[in-house]
Residue frames relative to the residue before (quaternion, step in Angstrom):
aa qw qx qy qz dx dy dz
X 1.0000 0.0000 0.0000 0.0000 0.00 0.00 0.00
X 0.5152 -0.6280 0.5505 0.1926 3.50 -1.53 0.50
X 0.0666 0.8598 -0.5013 0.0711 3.18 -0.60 0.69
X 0.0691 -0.9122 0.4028 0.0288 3.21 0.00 1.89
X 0.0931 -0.9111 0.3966 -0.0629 3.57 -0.08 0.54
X 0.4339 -0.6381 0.6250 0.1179 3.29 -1.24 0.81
X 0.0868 0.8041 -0.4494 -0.3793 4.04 0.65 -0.06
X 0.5611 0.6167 -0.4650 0.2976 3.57 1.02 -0.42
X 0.5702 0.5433 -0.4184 0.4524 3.63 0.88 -0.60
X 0.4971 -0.6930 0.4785 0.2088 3.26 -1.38 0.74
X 0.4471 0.7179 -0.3272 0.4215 3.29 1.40 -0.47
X 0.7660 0.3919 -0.1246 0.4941 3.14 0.73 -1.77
X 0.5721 0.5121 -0.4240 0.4803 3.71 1.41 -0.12
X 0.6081 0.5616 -0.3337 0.4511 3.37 0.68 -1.20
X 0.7185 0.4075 -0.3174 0.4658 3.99 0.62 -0.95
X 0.6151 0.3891 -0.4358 0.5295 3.97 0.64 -0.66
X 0.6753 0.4939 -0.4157 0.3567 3.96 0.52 -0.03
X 0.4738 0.5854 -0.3325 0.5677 3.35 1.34 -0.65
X 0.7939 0.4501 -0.2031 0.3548 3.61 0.30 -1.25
X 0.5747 0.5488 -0.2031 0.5720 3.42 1.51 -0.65
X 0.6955 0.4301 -0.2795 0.5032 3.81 0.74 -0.74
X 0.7802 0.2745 -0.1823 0.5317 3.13 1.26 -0.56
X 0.5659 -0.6518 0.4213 0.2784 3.76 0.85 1.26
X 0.4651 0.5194 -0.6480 0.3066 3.97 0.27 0.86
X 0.4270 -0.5832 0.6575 0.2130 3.04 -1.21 0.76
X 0.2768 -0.6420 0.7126 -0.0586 3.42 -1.93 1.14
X 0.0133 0.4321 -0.8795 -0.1987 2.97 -2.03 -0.45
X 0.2299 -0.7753 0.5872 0.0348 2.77 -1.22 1.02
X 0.0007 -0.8363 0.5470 -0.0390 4.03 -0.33 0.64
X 0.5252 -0.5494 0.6208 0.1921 3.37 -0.73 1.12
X 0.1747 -0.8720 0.4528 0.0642 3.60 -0.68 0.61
X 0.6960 0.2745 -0.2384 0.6192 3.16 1.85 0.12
X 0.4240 0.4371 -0.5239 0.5956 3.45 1.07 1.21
X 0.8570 -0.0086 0.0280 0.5145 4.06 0.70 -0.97
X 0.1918 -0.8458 0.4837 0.1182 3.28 0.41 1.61
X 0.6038 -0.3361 0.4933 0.5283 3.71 -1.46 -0.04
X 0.3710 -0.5988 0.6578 0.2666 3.29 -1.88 0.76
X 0.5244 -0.6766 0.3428 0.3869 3.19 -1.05 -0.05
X 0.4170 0.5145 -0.5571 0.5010 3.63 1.18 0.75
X 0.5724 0.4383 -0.5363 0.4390 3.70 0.42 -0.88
X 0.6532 0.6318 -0.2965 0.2936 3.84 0.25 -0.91
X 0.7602 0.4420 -0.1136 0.4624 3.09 1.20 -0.97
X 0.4761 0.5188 -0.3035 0.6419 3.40 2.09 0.07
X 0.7257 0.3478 -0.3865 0.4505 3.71 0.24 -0.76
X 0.6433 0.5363 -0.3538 0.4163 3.64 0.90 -0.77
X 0.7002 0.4406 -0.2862 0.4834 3.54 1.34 -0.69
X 0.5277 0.5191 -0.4175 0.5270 3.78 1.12 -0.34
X 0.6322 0.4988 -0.3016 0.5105 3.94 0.60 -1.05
X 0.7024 0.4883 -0.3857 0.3457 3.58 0.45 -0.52
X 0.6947 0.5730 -0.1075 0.4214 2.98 1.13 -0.79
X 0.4959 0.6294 -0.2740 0.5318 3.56 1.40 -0.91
């Protein structure tokens, strides 16, 4: 799984803990050092449409 993230926000801390206690693997990506491109975009919007 992807895992974009803010790390200063607590939010985004609280969720990588949640994920860690519970053993899910991630990639984690700082999201305002390496934003989504805009093909990734155009996949998650197209997977969500569909769901």
């Amino acid at each position: 799984m992807l895992f974009l993230c803010y790390p200063k926000y607590s939010t985004c801390q609280k969720a990588k803990k949640w994920l860690d206690e519970h053993n899910i693997e991630y990639t984690e990506r700082h999201i305002a050092e390496e934003n989504p491109t805009y093909d990734e975009l155009k996949v998650w919007y197209k997977e969500r449409s569909i769901a």
